[in-house]
C-alpha positions in Angstrom: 0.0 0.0 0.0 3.1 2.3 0.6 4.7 1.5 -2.5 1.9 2.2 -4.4 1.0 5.5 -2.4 4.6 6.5 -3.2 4.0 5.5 -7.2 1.4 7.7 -7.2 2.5 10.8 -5.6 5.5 10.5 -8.3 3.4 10.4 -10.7 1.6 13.5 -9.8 4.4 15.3 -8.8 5.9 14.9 -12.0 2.7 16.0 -13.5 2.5 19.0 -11.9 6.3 19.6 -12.7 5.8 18.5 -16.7 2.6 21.2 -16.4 4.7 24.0 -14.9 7.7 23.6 -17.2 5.6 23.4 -20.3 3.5 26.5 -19.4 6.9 28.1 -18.3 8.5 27.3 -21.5 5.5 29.1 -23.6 5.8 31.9 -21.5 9.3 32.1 -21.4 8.9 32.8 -25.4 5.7 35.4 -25.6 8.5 37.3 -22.6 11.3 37.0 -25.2 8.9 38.8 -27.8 7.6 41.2 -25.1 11.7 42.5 -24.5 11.8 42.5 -28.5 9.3 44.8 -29.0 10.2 47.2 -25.6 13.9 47.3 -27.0 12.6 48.0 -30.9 12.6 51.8 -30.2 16.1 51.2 -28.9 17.3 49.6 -31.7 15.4 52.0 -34.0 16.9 54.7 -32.8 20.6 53.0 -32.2 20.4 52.7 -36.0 19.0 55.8 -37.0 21.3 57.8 -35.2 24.1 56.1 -37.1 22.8 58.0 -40.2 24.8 61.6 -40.8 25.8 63.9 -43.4 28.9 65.4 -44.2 29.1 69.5 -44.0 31.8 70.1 -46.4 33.9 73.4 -45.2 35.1 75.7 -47.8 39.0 76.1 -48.8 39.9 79.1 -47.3 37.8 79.7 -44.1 40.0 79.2 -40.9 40.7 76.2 -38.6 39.4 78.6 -35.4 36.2 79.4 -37.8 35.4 76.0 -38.2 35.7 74.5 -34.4 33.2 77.7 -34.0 31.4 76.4 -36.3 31.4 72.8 -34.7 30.4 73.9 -31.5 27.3 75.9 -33.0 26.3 72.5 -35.0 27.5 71.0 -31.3 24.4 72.8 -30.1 21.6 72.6 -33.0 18.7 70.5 -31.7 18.9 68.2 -34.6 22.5 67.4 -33.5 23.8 63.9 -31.6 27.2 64.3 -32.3 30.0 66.2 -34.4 33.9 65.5 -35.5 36.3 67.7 -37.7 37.9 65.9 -40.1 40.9 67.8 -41.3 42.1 68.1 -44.8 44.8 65.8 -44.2 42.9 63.2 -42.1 40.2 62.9 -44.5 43.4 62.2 -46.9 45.1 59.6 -45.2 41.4 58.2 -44.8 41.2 58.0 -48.6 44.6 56.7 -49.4 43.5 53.5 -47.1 40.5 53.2 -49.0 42.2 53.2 -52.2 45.6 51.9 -50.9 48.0 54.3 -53.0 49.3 57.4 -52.4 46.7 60.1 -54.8 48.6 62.9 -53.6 51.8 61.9 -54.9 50.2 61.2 -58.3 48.5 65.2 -58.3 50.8 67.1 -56.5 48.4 68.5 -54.1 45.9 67.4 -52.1 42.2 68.1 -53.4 40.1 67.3 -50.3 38.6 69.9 -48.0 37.6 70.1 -44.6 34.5 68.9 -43.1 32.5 68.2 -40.1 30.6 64.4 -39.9 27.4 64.9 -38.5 25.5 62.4 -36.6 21.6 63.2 -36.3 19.4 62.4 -33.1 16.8 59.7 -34.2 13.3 62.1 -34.9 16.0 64.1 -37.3 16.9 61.1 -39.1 14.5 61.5 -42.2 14.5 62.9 -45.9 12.3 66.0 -44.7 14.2 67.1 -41.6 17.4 66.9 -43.5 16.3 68.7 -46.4 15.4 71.3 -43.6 18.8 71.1 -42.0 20.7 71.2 -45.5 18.6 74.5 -46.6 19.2 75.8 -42.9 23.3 74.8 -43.2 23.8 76.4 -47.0 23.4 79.6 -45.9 26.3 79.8 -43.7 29.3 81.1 -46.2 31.5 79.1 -44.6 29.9 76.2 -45.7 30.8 74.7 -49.7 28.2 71.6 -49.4 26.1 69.5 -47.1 26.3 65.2 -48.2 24.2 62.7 -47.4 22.3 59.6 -49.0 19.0 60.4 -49.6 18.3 56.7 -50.4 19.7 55.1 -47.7 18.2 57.7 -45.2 14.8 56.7 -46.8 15.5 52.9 -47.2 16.0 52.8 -43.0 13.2 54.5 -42.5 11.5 52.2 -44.9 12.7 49.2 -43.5 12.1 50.4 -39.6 8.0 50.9 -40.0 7.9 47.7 -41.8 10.0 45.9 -39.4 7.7 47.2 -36.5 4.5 46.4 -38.2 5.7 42.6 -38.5 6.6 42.7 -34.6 3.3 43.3 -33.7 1.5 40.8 -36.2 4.0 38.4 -34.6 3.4 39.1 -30.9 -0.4 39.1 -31.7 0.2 35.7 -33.3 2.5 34.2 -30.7 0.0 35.2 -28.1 -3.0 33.3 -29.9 0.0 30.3 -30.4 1.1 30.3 -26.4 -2.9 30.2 -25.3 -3.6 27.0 -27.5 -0.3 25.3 -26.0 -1.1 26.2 -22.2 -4.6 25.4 -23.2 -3.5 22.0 -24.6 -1.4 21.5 -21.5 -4.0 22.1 -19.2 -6.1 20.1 -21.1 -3.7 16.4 -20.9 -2.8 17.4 -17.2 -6.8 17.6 -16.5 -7.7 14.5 -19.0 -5.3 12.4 -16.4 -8.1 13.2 -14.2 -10.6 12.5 -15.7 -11.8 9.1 -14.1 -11.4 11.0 -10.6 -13.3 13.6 -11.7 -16.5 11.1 -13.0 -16.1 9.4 -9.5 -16.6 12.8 -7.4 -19.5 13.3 -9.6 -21.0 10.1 -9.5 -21.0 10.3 -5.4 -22.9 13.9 -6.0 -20.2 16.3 -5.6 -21.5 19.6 -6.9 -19.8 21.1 -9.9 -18.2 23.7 -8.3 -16.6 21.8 -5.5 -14.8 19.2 -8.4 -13.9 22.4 -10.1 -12.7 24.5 -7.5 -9.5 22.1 -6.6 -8.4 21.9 -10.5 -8.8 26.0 -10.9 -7.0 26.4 -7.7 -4.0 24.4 -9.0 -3.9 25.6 -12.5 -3.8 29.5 -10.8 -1.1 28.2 -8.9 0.5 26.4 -11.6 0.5 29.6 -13.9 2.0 31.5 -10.8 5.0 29.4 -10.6 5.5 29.3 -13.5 5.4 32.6 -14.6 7.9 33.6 -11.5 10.4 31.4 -13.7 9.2 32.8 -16.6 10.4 36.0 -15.1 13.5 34.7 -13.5 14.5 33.7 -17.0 13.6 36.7 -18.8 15.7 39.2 -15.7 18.9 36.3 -16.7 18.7 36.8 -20.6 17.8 41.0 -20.1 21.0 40.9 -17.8 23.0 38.8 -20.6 22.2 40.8 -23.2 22.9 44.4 -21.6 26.5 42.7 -21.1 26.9 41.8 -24.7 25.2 44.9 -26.5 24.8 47.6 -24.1 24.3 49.5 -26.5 20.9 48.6 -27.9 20.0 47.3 -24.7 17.5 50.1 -22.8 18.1 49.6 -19.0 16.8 53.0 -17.9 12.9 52.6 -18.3 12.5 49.8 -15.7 8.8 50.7 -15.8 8.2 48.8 -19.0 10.0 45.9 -18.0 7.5 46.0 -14.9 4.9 46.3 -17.0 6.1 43.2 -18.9 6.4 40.8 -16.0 2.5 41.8 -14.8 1.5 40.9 -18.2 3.6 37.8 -18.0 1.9 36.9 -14.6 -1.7 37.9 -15.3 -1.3 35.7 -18.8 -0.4 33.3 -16.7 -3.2 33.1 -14.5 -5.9 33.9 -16.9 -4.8 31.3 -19.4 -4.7 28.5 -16.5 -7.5 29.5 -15.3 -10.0 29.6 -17.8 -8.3 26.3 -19.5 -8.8 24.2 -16.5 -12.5 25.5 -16.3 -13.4 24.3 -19.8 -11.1 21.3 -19.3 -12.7 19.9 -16.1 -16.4 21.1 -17.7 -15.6 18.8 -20.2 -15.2 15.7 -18.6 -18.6 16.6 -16.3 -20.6 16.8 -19.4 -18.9 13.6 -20.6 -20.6 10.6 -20.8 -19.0 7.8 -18.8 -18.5 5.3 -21.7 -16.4 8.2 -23.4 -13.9 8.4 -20.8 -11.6 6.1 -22.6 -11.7 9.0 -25.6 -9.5 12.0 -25.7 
């Protein structure tokens, strides 16, 4: 009789552990799309604030006029960041480029000065840099202002499409990761099945057979969201450390709001689940027990 006590609470305690890890596993994945989509403005901006322009300094104005110069683009709203590139860095950047010496071969060196312009992310679109570029040209000091009106609309381009397809996919993921809690719910509960006919069959009411299974499946979506959320603090931490850079660590309120959603999924989905599981088999015919 102790044997077989023992047999049985394994059994159930590896049920409930099979349950918890399955629904933990789900979760786990719907958390990993949740830090996706916080960190998508992150990345958005990471990427658009790599696009610049090139403000191309006329031959003859003065080394003090352009640092002044820099330090008034320094302090344009539109501005992230500046560097002066010298007439004779911007050569020895070119000879690398085209590995021989194109001074030697002209007898001069053709390039001017300029200052590389990197833009804060709202700026970082055909319309405010057409703005800027009108804005820069009439300074006299200035020959020129380059940038790559394709590229700057391609990554624009590619950013609103890329967020439109995170959201489809969240609001598919979240349909997927109901039906496999759902389906979990459902084998954990159908392993109950012939217990739950027996309570009925000695007139337990339906809300005393159901309230045991909801209870569990609460506390099953509990635990295993706390994991879930374990998990998703372990891989946030990793990935800080690897690219802190595109990794947002400042606005701890959306990664609270994350983990409530994570936890409220969890009970919900549980919840509701068990209820239509266990209804299920107390509609169910006796002879169709032996069914899935």
């Amino acid at each position: 009789m102790t044997k077989e006590f023992k047999y049985h609470k394994r059994r159930l305690q590896t049920s409930y552990v099979s349950t918890v890890i399955g629904i933990t596993l789900v979760l786990y994945v719907l958390g990993l799309l949740g830090l996706i989509i916080i960190q998508a403005k992150r990345i958005s901006d990471y990427v658009k604030e790599n696009i610049g322009f090139s403000v191309i300094v006329k031959d003859d104005v003065k080394e003090a006029d352009i640092f002044q110069l820099q330090k008034t683009l320094d302090a344009a709203d539109f501005v992230k960041q500046t560097e002066y590139i010298t007439k004779d860095k911007a050569a020895e950047q070119l000879k690398k480029d085209l590995g021989e010496d194109f001074i030697s071969f002209l007898g001069y060196n053709p390039l001017l000065p300029s200052i590389e312009v990197k833009l804060k992310a709202q700026y970082a679109n055909n319309d405010s840099l057409q703005i800027i570029e009108q804005r820069l040209l009439k300074n006299e000091s200035i020959k020129e202002v380059i940038y790559q009106k394709s590229l700057v609309h391609l990554v624009n381009e590619n950013i609103s499409k890329l967020s439109l397809l995170l959201l489809a996919f969240g609001a598919l993921f979240l349909f997927i990761t109901i039906a496999l809690i759902n389906n979990t719910i459902r084998l954990a509960v159908y392993s109950k099945r012939f217990l739950i006919k027996s309570m009925q069959l000695v007139g337990a009411t339906q809300g005393f057979i159901r309230k045991p299974f909801i209870t569990k499946g609460i506390i099953q979506g509990i635990v295993a969201a706390l994991f879930t959320i374990g998990l998703l603090v372990l891989s946030l931490y990793w990935a800080h450390k690897e690219f802190p850079e595109l990794v947002n660590m400042k606005t701890p309120d959306n990664y609270l709001y994350l983990f409530i959603f994570v936890i409220l999924t969890g009970i919900i989905i549980t919840w509701i689940s068990t209820f239509f599981a266990v209804r299920k088999y107390l509609k169910i015919k006796t002879d169709n027990l032996y069914y899935y």
